[in-house]
N, C-alpha and C positions, 0 to 999 in steps of 0.2 A: 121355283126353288130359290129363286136369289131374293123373291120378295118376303120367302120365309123366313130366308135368312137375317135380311136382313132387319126385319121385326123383332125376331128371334136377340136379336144385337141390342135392340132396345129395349128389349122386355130384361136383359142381362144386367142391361147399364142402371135400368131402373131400379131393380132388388138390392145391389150394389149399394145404391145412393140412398136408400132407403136403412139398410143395414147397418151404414157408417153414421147416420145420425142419430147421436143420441134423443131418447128420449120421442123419438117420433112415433108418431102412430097414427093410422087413419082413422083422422079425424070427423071422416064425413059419413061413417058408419055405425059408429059406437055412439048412441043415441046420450051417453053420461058426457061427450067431452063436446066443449064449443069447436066446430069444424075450424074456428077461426084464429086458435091456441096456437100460440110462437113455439116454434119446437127447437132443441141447440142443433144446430147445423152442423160444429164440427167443434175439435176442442186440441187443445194442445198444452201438456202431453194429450194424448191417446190412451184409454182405457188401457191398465196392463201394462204400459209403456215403461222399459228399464233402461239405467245407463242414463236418466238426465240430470241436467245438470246442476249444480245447488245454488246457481242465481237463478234460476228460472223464473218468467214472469209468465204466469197460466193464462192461455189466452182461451175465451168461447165466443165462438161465433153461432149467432141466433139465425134465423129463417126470414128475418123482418126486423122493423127500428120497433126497438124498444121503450119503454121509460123510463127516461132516465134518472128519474127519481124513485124507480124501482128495482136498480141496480146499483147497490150497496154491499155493506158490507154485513148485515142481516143476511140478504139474499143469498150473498155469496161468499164461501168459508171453505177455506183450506184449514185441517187438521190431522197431525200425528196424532194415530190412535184416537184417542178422546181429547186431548189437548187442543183448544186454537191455536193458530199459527194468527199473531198478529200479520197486519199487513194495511196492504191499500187496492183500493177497489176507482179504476176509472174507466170510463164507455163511453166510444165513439162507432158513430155508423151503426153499424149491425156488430162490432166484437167491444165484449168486456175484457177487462185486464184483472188481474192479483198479483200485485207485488209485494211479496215478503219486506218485514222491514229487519230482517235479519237475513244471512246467508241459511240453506235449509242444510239439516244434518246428510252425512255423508251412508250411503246405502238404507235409507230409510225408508218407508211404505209412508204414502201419503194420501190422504183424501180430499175430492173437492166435492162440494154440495151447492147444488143452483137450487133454492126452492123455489117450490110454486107460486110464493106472493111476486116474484118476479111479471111484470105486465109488459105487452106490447104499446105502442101509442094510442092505439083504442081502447086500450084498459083491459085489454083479455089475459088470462093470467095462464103458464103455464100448466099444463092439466095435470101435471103431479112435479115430485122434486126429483131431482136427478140427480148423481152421485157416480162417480167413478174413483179411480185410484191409480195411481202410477210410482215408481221406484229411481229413488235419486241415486248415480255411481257417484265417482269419487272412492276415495278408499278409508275407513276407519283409522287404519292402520296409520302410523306416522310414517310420512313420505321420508324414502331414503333421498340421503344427500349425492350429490354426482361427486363421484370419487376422478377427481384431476391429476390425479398420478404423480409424476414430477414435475409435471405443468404446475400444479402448486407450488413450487420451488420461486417462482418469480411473481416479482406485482406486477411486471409489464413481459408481455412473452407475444411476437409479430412473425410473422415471413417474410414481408415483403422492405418494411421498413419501420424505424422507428424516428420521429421528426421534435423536434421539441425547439421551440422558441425560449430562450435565457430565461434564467430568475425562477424554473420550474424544482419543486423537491420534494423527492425519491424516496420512499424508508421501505426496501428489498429489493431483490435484483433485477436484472433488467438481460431479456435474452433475445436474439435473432438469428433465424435459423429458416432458410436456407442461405441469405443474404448474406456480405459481407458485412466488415466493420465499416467503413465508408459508409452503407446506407443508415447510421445511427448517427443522426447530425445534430446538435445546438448544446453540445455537452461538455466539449474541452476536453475530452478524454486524456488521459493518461495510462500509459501503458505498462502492463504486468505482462507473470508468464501466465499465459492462461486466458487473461480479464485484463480488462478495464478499470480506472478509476474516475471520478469526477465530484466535484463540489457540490454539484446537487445529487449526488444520488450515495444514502448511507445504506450500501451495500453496492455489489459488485456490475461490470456491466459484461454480457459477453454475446459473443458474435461467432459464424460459423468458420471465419475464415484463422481463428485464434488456436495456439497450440494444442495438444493432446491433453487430456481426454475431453475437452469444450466440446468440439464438430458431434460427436459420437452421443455426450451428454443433450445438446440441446438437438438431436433428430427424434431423440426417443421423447423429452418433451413437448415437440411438437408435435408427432405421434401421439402423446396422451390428448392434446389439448382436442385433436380432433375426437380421439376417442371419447373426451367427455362431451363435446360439442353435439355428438350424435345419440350420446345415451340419452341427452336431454332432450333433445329433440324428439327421441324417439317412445319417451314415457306415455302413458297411454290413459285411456277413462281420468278423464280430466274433472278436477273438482268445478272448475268457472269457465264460462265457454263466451268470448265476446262480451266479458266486463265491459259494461260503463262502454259498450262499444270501441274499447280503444283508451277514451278519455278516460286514466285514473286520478288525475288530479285530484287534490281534497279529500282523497279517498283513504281510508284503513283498510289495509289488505292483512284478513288473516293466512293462516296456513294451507296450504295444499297447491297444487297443479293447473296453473293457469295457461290459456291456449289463445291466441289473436290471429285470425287469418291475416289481419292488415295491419297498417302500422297504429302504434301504441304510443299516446300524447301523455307528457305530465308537466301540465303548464301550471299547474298549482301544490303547495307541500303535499307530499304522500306520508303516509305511516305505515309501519310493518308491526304489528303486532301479535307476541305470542313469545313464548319460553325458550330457553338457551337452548336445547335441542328441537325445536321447531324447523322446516325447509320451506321454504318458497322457489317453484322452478316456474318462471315464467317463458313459455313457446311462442314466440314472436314471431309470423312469419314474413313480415316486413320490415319497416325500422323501427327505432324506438328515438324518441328526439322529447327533449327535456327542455325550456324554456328557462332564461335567463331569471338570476334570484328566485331558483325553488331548493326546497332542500327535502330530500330524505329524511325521513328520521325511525328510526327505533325504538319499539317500549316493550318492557314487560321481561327484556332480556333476552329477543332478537339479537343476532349476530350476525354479519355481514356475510360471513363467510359461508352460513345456508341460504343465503340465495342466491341462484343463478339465475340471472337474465342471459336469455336464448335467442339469440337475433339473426335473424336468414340475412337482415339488411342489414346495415350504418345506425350504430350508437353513436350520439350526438349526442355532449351534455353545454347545455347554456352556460351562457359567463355569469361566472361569481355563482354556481349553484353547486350543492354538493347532492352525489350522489352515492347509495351504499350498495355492495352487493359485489358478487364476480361477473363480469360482463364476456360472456363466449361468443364473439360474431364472426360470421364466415365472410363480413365484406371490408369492414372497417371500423376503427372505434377513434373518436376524435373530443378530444377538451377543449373546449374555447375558454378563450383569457380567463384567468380568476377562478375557474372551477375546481372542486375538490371533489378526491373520489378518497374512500374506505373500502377497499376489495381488492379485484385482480383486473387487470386488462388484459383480456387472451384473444389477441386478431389473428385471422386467418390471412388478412392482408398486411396492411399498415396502421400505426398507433400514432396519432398524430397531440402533440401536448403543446400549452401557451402561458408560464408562468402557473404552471398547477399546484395540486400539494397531492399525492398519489400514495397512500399507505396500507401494505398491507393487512388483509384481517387479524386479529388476535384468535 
């Protein structure tokens, strides 16, 4: 019994392995195909496969080394419907690649084709062409913006502290909350009922421990701030999955729902591209650290204020670099000397600044 079994186990795992690869077929019976024919091993997406994602780079793995003068972009084609899908075609070991040189549209049916002039190293060619299909998510629809409640009320909004080294300047207000006014240091304050004033910051500054109705006003803003922190977090069928690994440097980001399990580098200019109602919600779940002398920019009529960068970690922006967008961190958010930001600074913890220029979106 147990030798039947477990035969039984292998004869299961065989059909299996057999099933999953495309394009296979025993070769050493069918008296029309050379027994000796490369078959795809495996492929990604997966026949049928939905929900991926629109940077996708299509991977096939073969049975055997190939040649590699016979994996091309002839051989191998990605196409919507009847359309090519430009791209790039490169092979190593036993897996080819396809990299779109465009981002792929959002909920779309896609095809790939291996033909058969594809060869192994001994020149034996596929015994026919192979073909599957998979469906990109993402959403058509225009990404809603994350609604910050009265968290929007402030460029700078902290819990724990807000720290600022001289010569820094403010254009909107400045709030902390659960914290006292003590923990907002390098400002000169001057005191109202209410708020705060100071020379670098055109608008108001306020803190929890300030008269009525401040305490009450800034618990429900930070209440918001969390509540947008987690709706952003919490959006879902993401249009880009592991951009550029992290590295978006140099890069044009268009529109939609971006996700990084680890941390996200921009050590070189970025670009945001697309229309005044456009969103960008970037889900960081490490940190985000920006490299001295890069700058953000915007074209096309991008607006600071639909992007939200999502950080589990510490937003870091380098000296002298400007950054755009509302930055919602759950650990810390810090300006080193000279940097400028266009957006919001909403810390769960502390907001640390060093001769910035920090201004609200329009």
């Amino acid at each position: 019994m147990k030798a039947n079994t477990f035969f039984s186990a292998i004869l299961m795992a065989s059909l299996f392995l057999t099933s999953f690869m495309i394009g296979c077929s025993d070769n050493s019976t069918d008296p029309d195909i050379d027994p000796d024919a490369p078959v795809i091993y495996s492929t990604s997406p997966m026949n049928d496969e939905n929900n991926i994602e629109r940077n996708k780079v299509v991977e096939i793995t073969f049975d055997q080394a190939m040649d590699p003068s016979t994996i091309n972009n002839s051989t191998i084609r990605l196409q919507e419907g009847s359309t090519p899908v430009s791209g790039s075609v490169d092979y190593s070991g036993t897996t080819a690649t396809f990299t779109s040189e465009n981002v792929l549209a959002a909920q779309t049916d896609y095809t790939v084709t291996v033909s058969a002039d594809a060869r192994s190293l001994e020149g034996v060619a596929l015994a026919n062409d192979n073909s599957w299909s998979f469906t990109t998510g993402g959403s058509s629809d225009q990404l809603e913006a994350v609604d910050l409640g009265t968290a929007g009320n402030y460029v700078v909004l902290a819990k724990s502290a807000i720290n600022n080294n001289t010569t820094s300047a403010f254009t909107g207000d400045l709030g902390l909350s659960p914290m006292a006014e003590s923990f907002i240091t390098g400002f000169s304050q001057t005191s109202a009922t209410g708020y705060s004033t100071s020379d670098q910051v055109t608008g108001r500054i306020y803190a929890a421990d300030m008269t009525d109705p401040t305490p009450a006003n800034l618990t429900t803003a930070v209440e918001n701030m969390t509540t947008a922190y987690d709706d952003a977090a919490g959006r879902t069928a993401p249009d880009f999955v592991e951009l550029y690994t992290g590295e978006i440097g140099g890069r044009t980001l268009s529109p939609g729902l971006y996700k990084w399990s680890n941390t996200v580098l921009v050590t070189e200019d970025v670009t945001f591209s697309g229309d005044e109602n456009d969103v960008w919600i970037l889900q960081i779940a490490e940190n985000i650290t920006m490299s001295s002398d890069v700058t953000i920019t915007l074209s096309g009529g991008a607006q600071a204020k639909n992007i939200f960068w999502q950080v589990a970690g510490e937003a870091t922006i380098g000296t002298t670099s400007h950054f755009e967008g509302i930055i919602l961190s759950m650990t810390g958010i810090t300006l080193n000397t000279g940097a400028s930001l266009n957006g919001r600074v909403l810390a769960q913890t502390a907001a640390i600044f060093d001769a910035n220029t920090v201004v609200e979106p329009q």
